[in-house]
Residue frames relative to the residue before (quaternion, step in Angstrom):
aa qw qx qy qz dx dy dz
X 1.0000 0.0000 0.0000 0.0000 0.00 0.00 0.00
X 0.5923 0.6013 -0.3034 0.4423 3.53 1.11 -1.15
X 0.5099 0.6787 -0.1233 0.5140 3.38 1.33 -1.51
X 0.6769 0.4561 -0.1873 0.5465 3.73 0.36 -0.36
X 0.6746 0.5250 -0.2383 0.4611 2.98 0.29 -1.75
X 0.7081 0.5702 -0.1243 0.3974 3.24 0.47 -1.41
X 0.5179 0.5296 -0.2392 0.6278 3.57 1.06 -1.09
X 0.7579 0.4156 -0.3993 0.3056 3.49 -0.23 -1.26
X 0.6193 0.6159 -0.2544 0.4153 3.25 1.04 -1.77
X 0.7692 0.3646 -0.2250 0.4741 3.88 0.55 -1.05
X 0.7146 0.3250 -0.3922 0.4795 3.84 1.12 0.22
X 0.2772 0.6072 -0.5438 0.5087 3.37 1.70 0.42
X 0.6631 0.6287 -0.3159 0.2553 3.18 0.24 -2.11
X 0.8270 0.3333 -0.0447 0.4505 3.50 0.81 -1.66
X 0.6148 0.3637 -0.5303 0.4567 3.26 0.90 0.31
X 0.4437 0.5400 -0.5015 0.5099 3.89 1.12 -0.32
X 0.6554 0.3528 -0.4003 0.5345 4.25 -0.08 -0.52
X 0.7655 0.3318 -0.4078 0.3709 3.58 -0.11 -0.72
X 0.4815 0.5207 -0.4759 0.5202 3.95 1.04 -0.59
X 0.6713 0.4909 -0.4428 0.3350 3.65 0.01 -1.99
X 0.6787 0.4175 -0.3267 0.5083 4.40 0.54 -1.55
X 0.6797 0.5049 -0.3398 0.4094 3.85 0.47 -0.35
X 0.7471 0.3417 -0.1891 0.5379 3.35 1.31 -0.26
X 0.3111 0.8323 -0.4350 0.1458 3.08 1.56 0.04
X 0.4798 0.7795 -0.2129 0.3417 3.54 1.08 -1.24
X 0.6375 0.5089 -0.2722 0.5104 3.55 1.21 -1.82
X 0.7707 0.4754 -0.2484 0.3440 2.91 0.28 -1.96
X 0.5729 0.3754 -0.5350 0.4947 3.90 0.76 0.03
X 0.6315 0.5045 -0.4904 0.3259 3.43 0.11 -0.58
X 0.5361 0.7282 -0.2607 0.3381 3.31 1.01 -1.14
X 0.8738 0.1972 -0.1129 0.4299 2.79 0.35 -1.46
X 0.3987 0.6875 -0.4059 0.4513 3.56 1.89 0.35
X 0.7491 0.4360 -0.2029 0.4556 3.42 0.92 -0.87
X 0.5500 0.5759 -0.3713 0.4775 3.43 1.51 -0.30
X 0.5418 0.5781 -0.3967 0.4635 3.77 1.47 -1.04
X 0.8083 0.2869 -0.3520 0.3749 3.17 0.22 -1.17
X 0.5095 0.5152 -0.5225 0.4494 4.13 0.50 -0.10
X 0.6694 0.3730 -0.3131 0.5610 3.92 0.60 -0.40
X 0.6746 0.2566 -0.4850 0.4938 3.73 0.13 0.23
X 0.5737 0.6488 -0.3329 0.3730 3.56 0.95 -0.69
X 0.7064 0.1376 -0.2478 0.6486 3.47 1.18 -0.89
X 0.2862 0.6351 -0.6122 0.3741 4.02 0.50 0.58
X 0.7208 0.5804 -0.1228 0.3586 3.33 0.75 -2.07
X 0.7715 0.3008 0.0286 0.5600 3.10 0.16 -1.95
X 0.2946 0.6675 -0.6566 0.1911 4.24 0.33 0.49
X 0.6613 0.4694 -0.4229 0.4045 3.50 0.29 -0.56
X 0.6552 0.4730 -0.2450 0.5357 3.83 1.25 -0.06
X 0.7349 0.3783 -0.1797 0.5334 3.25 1.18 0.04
X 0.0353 -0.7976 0.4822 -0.3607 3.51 1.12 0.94
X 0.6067 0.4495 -0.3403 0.5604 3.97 0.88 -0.38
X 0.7145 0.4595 -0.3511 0.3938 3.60 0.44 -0.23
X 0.4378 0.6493 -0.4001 0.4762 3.70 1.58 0.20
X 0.7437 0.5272 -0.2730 0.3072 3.18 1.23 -0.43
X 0.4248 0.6494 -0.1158 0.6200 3.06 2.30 -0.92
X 0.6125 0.4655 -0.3512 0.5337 3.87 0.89 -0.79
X 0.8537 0.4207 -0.1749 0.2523 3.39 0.30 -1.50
X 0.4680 0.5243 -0.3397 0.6251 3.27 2.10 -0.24
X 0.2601 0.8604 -0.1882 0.3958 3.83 1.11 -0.19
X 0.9104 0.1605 0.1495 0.3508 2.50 -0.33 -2.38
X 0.6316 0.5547 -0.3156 0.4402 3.37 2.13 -1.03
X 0.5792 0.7286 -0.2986 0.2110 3.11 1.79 -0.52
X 0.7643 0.3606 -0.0350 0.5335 2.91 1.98 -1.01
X 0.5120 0.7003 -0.4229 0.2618 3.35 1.54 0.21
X 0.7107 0.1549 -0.4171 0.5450 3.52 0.41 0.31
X 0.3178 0.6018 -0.7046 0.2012 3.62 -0.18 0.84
X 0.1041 -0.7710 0.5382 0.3242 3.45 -1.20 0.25
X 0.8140 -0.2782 0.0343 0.5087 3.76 -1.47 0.34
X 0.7548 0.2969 -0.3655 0.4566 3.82 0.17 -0.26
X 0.6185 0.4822 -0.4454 0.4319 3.51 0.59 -0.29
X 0.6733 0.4239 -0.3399 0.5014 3.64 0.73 -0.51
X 0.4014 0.6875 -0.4107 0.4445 3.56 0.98 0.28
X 0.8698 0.3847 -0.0504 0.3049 2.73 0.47 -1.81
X 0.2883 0.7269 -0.2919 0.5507 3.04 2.67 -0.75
X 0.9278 0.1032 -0.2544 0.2525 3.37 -0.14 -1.18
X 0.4178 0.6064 -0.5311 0.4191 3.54 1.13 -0.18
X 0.6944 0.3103 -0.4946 0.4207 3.63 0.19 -1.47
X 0.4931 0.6129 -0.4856 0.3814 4.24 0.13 -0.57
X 0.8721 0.3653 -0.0647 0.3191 3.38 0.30 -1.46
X 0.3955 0.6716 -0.2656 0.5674 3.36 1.87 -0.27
X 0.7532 0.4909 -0.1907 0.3941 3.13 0.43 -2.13
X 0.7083 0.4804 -0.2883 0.4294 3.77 1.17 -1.49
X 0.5627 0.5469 -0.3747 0.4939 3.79 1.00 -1.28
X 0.8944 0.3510 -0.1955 0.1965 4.00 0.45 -0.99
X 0.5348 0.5156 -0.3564 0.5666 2.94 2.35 0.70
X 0.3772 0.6074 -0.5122 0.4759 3.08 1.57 -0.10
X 0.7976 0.1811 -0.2028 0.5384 4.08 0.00 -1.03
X 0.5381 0.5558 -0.5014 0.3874 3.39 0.25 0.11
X 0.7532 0.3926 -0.0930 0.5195 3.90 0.82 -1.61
X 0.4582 0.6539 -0.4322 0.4192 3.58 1.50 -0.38
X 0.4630 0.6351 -0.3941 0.4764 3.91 0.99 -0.56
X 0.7187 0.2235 -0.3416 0.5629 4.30 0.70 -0.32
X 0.7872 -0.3399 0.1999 0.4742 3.76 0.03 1.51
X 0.6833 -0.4981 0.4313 0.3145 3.28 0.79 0.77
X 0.2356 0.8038 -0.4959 0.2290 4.13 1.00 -0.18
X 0.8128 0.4637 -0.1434 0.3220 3.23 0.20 -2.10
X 0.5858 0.4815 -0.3194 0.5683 3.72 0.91 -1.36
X 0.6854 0.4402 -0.3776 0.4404 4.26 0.48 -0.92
X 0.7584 0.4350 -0.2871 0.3914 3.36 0.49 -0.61
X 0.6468 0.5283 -0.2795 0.4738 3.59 1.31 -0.55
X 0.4371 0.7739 -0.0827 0.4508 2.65 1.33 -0.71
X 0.6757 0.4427 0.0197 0.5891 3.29 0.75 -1.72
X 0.5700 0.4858 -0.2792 0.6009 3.84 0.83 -1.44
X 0.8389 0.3856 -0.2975 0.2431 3.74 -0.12 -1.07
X 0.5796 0.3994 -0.4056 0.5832 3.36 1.43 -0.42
X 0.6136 0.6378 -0.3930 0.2495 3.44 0.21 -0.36
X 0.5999 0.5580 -0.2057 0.5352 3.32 1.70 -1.02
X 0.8079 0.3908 -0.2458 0.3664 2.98 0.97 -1.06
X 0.3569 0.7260 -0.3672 0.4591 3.28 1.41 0.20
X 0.7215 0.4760 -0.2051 0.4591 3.23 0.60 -1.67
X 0.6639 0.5019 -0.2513 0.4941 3.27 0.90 -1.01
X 0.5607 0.5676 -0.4240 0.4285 4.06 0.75 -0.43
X 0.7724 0.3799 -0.1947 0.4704 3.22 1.05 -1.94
X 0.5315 0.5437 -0.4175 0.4976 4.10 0.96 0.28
X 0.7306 0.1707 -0.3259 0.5753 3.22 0.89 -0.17
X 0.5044 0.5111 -0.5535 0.4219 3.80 0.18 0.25
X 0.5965 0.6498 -0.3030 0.3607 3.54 1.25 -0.62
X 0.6568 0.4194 -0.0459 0.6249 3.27 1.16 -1.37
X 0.7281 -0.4624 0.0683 0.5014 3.98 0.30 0.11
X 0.9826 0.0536 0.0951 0.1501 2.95 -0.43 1.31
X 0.5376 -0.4726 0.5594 0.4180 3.70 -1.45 0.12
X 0.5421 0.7200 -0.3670 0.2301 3.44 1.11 -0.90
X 0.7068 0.4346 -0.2707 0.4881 3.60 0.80 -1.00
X 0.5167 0.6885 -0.4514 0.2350 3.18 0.89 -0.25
X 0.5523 0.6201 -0.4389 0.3434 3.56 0.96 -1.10
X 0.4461 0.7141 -0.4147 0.3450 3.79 1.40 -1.06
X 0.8482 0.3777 -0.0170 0.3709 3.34 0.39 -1.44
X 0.4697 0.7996 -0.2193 0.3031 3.28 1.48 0.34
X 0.6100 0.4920 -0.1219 0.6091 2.77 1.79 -1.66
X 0.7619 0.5161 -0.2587 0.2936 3.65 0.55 -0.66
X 0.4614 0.5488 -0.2985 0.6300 3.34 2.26 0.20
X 0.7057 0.4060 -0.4715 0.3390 3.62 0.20 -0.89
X 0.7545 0.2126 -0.3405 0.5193 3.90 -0.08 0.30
X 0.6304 0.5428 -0.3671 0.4161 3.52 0.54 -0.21
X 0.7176 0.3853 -0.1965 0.5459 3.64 0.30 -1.44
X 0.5888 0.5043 -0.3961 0.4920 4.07 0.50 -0.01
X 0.8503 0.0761 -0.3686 0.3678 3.32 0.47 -1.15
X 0.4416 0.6201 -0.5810 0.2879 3.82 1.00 0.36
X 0.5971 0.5899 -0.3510 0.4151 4.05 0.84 -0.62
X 0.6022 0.4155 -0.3817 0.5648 3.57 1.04 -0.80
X 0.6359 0.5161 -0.4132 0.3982 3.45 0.52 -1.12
X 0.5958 0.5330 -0.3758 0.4687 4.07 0.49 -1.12
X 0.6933 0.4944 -0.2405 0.4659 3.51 0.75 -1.43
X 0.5467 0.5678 -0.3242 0.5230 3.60 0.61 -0.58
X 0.7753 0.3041 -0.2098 0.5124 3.67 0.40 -0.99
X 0.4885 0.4790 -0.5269 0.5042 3.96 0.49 -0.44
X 0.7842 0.4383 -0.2901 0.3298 3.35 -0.22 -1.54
X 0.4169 0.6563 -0.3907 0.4928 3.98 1.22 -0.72
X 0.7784 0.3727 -0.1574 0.4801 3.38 0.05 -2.15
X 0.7532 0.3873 -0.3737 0.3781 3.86 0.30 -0.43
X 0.2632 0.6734 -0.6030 0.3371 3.87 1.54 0.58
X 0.6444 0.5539 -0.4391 0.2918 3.71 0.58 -0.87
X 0.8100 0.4079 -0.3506 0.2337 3.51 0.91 -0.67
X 0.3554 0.7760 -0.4314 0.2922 3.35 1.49 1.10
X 0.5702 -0.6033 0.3351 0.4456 3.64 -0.61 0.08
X 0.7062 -0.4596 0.2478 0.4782 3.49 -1.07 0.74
X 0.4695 0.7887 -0.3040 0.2551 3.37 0.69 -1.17
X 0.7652 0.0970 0.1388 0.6211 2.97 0.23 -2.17
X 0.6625 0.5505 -0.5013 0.0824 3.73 0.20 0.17
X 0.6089 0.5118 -0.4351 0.4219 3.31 0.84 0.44
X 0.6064 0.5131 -0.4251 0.4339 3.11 0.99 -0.23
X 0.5727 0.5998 -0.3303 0.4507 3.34 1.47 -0.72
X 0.6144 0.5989 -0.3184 0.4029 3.45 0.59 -0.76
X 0.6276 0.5777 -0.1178 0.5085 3.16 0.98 -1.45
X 0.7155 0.3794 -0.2985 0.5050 3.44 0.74 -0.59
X 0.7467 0.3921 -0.2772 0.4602 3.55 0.95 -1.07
X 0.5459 0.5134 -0.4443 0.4909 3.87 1.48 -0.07
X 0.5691 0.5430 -0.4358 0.4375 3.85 0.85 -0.50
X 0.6826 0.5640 -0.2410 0.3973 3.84 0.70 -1.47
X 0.6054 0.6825 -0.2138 0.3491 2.80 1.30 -1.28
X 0.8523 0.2149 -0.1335 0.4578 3.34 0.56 -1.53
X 0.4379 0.4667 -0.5652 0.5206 3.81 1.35 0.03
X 0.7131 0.3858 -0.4747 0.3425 3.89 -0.01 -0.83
X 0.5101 0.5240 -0.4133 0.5426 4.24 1.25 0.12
X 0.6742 0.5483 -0.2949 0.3973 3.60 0.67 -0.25
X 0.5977 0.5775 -0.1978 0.5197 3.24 1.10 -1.95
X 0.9411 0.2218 0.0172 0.2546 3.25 -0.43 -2.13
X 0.7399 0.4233 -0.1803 0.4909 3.21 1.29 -1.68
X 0.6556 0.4309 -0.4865 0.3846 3.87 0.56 0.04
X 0.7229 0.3738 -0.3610 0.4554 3.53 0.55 -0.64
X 0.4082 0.5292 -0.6143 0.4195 3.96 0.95 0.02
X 0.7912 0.4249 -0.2701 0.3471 3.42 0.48 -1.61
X 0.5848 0.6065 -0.3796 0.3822 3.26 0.67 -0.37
X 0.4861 0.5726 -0.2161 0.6238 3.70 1.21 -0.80
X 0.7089 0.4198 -0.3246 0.4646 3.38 -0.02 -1.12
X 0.6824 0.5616 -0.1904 0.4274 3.51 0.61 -1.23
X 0.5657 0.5700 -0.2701 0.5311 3.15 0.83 -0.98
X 0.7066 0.2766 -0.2258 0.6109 3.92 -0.20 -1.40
X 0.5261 0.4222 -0.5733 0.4651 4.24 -0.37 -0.93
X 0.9346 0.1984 -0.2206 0.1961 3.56 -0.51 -1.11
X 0.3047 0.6012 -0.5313 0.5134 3.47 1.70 0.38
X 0.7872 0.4654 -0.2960 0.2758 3.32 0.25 -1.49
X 0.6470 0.5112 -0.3656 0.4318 3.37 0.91 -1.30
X 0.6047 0.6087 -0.3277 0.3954 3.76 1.12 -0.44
X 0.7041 0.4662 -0.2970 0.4457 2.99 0.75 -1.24
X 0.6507 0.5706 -0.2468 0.4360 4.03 0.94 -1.12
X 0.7762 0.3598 -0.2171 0.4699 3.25 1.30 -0.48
């Protein structure tokens, strides 16, 4: 029984890697279109002054959490964003592009708000809290484009296509993109503890 189990989990395992290299393509775009929302709001912060308001609703949300509760804040956050991204990707892909877009943008604004106050220096802050996060939200964008662009198959095969790329889809959310996020979660809220 163990035996099975085991099987199942390692041909899960490998059809999530072979989707993840089959989608590889999205996930550059992805994460191409996220650069340019982050230089866009890097650039243009002084025009974007509306997102102070979105921070500070944010921050009240999470100021008296302590180190495990903010854990759990951001995974459930980051779960929730990574699984409408492939979930809503099914209307032409739209939703994952536009969130997508929104997220580099913020984080742009946020680079050039602290470059303001001191510097390249703070940056190092914000480093650790991408390397398991910002991977699995790009697959996750990528995951949805590629969903939404089942429509542009021929009748024929597009439902089956869909079907195939909604199945890949949510084992490769299972395999790769929860435990990235989990991880990610994990350090974010050590860190945000420890700094505070």
């Amino acid at each position: 029984m163990k035996n099975k189990k085991y099987l199942s989990i390692k041909t899960q395992f490998k059809e999530a890697l072979s989707y993840l290299k089959e989608t590889k393509n999205y996930i550059y775009i992805s994460i191409f279109i996220f650069l340019l929302g982050s230089i866009f709001g890097f650039l243009f912060s002084s025009h974007l002054i509306f997102i102070d308001k979105y921070l500070a609703e944010l921050i009240a949300k999470t100021a008296d959490l302590n180190t495990t509760e903010m854990v759990f804040f951001i995974l459930q956050n980051n779960l929730q964003s990574s699984f409408f991204s492939i979930l809503f990707g099914i209307f032409l892909g739209i939703f994952p592009l536009l969130s997508n877009i929104t997220n580099g943008v913020v984080l742009g604004y946020v680079l050039a708000k602290t470059y303001e106050i001191s510097g390249f220096v703070s940056w190092w802050r914000l480093i650790p809290h991408g390397i398991f996060e910002l991977p699995a939200i790009f697959i996750s964008f990528g995951l949805g484009v590629k969903l939404g662009f089942s429509i542009f198959f021929n009748k024929k095969t597009r439902i089956k296509e869909f079907k195939r790329r909604f199945y890949n889809s949510i084992n490769t959310f299972l395999i790769f993109i929860i435990p990235l996020l989990i991880l990610a979660a994990i350090i974010e809220g050590l860190l945000i503890g420890f700094l505070m």
